[in-house]
N, C-alpha and C positions, 0 to 999 in steps of 0.2 A: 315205651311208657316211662321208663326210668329216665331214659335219658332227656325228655319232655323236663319231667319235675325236677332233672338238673338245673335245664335251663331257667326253668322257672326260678328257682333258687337262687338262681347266679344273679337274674336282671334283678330279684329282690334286693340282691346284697349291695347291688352296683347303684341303684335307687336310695339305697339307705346311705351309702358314702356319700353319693353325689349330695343327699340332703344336709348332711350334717356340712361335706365342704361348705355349701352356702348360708352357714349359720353365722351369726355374729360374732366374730372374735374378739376375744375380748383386748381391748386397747393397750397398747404396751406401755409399759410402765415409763412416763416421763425422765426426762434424763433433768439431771440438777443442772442448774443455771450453775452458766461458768463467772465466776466473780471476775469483774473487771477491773484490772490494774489498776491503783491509785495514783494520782496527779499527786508530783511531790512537789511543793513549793518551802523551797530554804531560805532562810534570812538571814545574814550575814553581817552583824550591829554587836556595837560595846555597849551591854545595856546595864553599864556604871554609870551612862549617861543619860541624863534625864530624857533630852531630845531622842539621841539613838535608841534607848528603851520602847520611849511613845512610838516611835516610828516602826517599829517591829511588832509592836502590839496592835498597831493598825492593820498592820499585814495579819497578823492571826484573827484581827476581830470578822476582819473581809472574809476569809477563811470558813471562821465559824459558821457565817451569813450564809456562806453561800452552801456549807452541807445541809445547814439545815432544811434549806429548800430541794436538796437532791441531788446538790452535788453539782460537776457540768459533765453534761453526758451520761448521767447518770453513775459516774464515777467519783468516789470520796476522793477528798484532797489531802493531803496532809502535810501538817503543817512542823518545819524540822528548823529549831532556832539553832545559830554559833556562833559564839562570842569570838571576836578578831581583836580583843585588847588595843583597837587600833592600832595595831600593827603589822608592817606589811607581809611577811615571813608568816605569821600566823594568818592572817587573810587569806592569803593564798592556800595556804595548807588548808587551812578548812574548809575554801572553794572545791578545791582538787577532793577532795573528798565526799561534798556536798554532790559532788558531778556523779564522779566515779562510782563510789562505795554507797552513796544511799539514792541514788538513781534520780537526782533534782534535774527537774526540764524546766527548771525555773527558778533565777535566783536574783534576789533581793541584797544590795549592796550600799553597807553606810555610804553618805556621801562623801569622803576622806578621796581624794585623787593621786594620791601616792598609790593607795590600795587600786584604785581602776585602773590606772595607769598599770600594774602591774600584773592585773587580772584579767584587763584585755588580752595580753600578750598569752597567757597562761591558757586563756579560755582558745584561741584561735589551734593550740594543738590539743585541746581535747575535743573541740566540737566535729569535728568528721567521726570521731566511732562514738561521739557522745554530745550529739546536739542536744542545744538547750540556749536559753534565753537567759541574759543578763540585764537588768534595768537598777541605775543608780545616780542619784539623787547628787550629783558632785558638778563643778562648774568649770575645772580644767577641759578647756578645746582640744587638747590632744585624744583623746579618748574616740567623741565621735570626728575626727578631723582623721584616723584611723579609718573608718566606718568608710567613708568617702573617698579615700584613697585607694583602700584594697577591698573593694564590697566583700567582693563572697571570701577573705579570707575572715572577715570581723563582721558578718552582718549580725551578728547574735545580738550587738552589745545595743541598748538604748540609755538616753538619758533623759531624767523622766526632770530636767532643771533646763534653765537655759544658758549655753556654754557663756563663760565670760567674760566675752565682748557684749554682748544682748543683756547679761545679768549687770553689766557696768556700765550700760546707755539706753535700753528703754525700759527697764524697769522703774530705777532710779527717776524717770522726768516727771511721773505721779506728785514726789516732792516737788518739785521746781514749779510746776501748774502751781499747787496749792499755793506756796511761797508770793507768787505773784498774781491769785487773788486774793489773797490778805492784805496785800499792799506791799510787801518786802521790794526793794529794789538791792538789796546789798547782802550778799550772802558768804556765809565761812563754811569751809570742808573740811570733814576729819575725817580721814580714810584710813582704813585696816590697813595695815604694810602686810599683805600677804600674798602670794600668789596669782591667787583669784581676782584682787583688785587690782593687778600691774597696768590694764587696759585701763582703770580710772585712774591711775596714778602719772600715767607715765604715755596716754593712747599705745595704740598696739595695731601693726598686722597680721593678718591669716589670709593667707593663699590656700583656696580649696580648691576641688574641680567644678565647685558649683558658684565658684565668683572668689573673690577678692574681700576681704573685710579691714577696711581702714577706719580707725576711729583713733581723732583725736582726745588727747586728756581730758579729764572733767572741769578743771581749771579755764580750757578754753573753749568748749562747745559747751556750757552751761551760756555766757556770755552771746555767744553768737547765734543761739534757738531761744533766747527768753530774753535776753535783753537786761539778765540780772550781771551787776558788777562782784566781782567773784575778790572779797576784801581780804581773806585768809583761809589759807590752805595747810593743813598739819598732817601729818604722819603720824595713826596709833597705833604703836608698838603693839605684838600678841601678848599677852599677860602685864600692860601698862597698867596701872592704879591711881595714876596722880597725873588727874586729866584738867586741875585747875587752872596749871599757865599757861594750856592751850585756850580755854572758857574765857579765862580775863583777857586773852589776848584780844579771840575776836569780838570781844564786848569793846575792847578800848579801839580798834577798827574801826565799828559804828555798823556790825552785821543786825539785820536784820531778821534773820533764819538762819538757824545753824542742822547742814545735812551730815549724818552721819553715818558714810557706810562700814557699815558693820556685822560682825557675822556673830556663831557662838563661842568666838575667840577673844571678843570685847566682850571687857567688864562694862557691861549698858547698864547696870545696875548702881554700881559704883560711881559711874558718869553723872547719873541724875542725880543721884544724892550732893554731889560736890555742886552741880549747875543749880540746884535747887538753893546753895547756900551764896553763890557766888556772882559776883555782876554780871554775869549774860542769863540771870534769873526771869529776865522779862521777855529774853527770845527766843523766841518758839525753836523747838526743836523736833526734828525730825529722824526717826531711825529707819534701818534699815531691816538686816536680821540679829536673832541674838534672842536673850530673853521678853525682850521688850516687847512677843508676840505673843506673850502668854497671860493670861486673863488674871494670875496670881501678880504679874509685874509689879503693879501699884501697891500690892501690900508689901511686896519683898523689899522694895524703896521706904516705907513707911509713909505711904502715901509724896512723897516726895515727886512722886512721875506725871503729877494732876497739869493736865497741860501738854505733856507729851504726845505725840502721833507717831504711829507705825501702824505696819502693815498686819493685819488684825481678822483671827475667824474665831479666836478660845474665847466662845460665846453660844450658848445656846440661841442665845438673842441675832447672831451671826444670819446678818443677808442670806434666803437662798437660792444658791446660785445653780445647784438645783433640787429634788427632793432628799435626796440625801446628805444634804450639807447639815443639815442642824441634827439627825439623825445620830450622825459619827460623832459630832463635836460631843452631845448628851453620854452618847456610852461611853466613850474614852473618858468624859471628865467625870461620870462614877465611879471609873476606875483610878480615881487619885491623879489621871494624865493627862498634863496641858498638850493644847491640839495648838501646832504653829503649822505655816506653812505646808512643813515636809511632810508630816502626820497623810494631809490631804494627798500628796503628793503619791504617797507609797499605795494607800487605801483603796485611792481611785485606778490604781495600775492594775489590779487585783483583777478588779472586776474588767478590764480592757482586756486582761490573759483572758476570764471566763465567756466575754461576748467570742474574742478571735477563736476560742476551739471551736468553740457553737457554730462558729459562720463555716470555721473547715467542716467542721465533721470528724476529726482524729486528732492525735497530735504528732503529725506532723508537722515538723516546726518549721523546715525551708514552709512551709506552704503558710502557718502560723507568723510568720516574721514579714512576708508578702502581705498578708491580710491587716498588719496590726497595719503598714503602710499608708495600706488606704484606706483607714478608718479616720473618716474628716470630718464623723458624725457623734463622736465619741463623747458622754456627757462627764464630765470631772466634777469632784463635789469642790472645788475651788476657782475654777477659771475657764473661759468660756470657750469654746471646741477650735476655735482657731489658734489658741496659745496650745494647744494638746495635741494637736497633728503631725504626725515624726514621720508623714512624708512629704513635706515641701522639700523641692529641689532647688535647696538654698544653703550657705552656710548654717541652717541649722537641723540641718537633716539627719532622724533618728533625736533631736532633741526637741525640748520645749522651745516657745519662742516666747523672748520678754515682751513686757506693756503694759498697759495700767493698771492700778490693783487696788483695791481695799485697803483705803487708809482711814485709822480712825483714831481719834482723838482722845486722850482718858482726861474726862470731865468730874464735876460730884461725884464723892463716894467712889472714884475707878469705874462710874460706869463708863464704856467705850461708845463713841459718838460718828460713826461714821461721815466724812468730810470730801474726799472722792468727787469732785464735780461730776453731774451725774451728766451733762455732756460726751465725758470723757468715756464712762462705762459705757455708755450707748455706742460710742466710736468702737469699743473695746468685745460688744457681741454679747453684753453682759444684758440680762432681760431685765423687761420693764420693772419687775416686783424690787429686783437689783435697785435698778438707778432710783425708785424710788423712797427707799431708807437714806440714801446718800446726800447729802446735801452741803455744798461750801459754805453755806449762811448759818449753818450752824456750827461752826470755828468759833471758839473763843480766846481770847488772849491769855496767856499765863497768869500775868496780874489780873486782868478779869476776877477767872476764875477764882484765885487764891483772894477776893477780895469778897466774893459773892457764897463761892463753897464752905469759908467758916463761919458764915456771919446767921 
């Protein structure tokens, strides 16, 4: 009997465990989400200078944009400025540090080509225990002709310009078009004495692995693609001021259009005011880079620039080339900063890093640097996806390639008048909304102008 109500006792208690084992347990306490590494993007700009300033604050504006929305991959980005004093010794040291010590897989490089030139070399021993991406805005061929040479020791490096040769023959022929639909038959050149322009100065070759680049001078393939007689050719010294006995020259010549290439190393300001007073006052003039791209130009002249053409976006009003082109020009000019070329240049590259993780999936940068390649669909707020592809297997691979561009005219009041033969945009990949702001017919004459705008 006892031993009965043992048993009984035992299946009870064995009944009662088994029930509670099959009870719900209560759910374990989640673990905290592991924060995700931040994406460091460094800038690398003297921003004592106006340009190099804006260009850097494009990089942070991209920046901004894009945490707002969540980041890529859902990882903050952060944004780490360093002043290089334009200088190369200090460039470098604060690359090397940018890499090393604050963990930058992505660095943004004034365009200065002493500093690239120095920094490629620099970057090739640290990218094996410290990959990362360098993209800048400079026009010396050495850099990506590097790139081409030794892939995998330099594939880091891009440049987000076109090297050159490219930046010194198809950029430039925008002016010549226009030149000779206004009528010009006879044209003068004033060329930077720098570097950069030796291929306009002087033509120039580059042997790459991906073909041969021969281009003669601008002197003598201006003549032989347009059919313009080329009446005077000058050399402007870096920090010249006294640009009138070149202007009288080619006025007493008999030019027609006067091209001026030029960077932020010509005084373009000082240029216009003197051509504004002096007898090549009635020929149209054309610039190139330099202040002349900034929507302030026409005041900083005192109106002296009416009549002038370059190459032009510091504009709200600015073609869009695509939704974001008038978007950046509006922020950056509430912030006190004229948007020229490079501005778009850096802004747009921002967002080229943020599509390539998305499309990897990590950052991994060998697989990041693959991907940026072939991206043939990539939309830039300046220039239409064929000039932005840095994998054509051509001398300008890992760079931009030059061509037609946005040239516009400052008419009444410094408003800017787009002039661009809209043919040529269309050649160029630039959409319809594009070519339709543009139009050759509406060019006016200098005299014109100054006869109709004060009256």
């Amino acid at each position: 009997m006892l031993e009965r109500r043992a048993t009984v006792v035992g299946l009870i208690i064995l009944l009662v465990v088994a029930l509670l084992g099959c009870a719900e347990q209560p759910a374990p306490a989640p673990k905290p989400e592991e924060k995700k590494e931040p994406i460091v993007i460094c800038a690398l700009f003297d921003p004592r200078i106006p340009v190099l300033k804006a260009d850097a604050e494009a990089i942070k504006t991209a920046v901004d944009e894009i945490n707002a929305a969540g980041g890529i991959l859902g990882r903050e980005v952060v944004f780490i400025h360093e002043d290089t004093q334009r200088k190369v010794d200090i460039a470098v040291s604060a690359y090397r540090s940018a890499v090393v010590e604050k963990n930058c897989k992505f660095v943004f490089l004034e365009g200065v080509s002493e500093e690239a030139l120095a920094i490629i070399d620099e970057g090739a021993k640290l990218y094996p225990n410290y990959p990362h991406i360098v993209i800048s805005s400079q026009a010396a061929v050495g850099t990506t002709l590097k790139v081409m040479q030794d892939y995998d020791k330099y594939k880091f490096y891009f440049r987000n310009l076109p090297p050159d040769p490219d930046l010194n023959y198809r950029v430039p022929k925008t002016h010549f078009e226009i030149a000779k639909a206004i009528g010009a038959k006879k044209v003068a050149l004033l060329l930077e004495e720098a570097a950069w322009t030796e291929c306009a100065r002087k033509g120039c070759e580059v042997d790459t692995p991906y073909g041969k680049v021969e281009m003669k001078a601008m002197k003598d393939w201006v003549p032989e693609e347009f059919g313009l007689e080329v009446v005077y050719v000058a050399n402007v010294a870096v920090g010249q001021k006294d640009f009138l006995p070149m202007l009288e020259e080619a006025a007493r010549r008999g030019a027609e259009y006067i091209f001026v290439l030029s960077s932020w190393y010509t005084d373009t300001i000082t240029m216009t005011k003197q051509w504004a007073e002096s007898g090549a006052k009635n020929i149209p003039v054309g610039y190139f880079g330099g202040p002349n791209q900034w929507g302030v130009f026409y005041n900083l002249t005192g109106g002296k620039a009416l009549g002038t053409m370059s190459i032009f976006y510091d504009t709200p009003n600015v073609p869009p080339v695509t939704a974001k082109t008038k978007e950046v020009v509006k922020k950056l000019n509430a912030m006190g900063l004229a948007v020229d070329m490079s501005v778009h240049y850096y802004y747009s590259e921002v967002y080229r890093i943020k599509e390539a993780i998305e499309r990897v999936g990590s950052l991994d940068i060998d697989k990041i640097i693959k991907t940026i390649e072939e991206m043939d669909d990539f939309e830039h707020t300046a220039l239409p996806s064929q000039y932005v592809y840095f994998g054509y297997k051509n001398p300008n691979f890992h760079s931009y390639t030059g061509g037609y561009v946005l040239i516009a005219q400052f008419q009444c009041d410094g408003k800017p008048v787009w002039i661009t033969p809209s043919e040529l945009l269309k050649e160029a990949g630039f959409s319809e909304e594009v070519q339709k702001v543009s139009d050759i017919s509406l060019y006016k004459s200098p005299e014109e102008l100054r006869r109709t705008c004060s009256s």
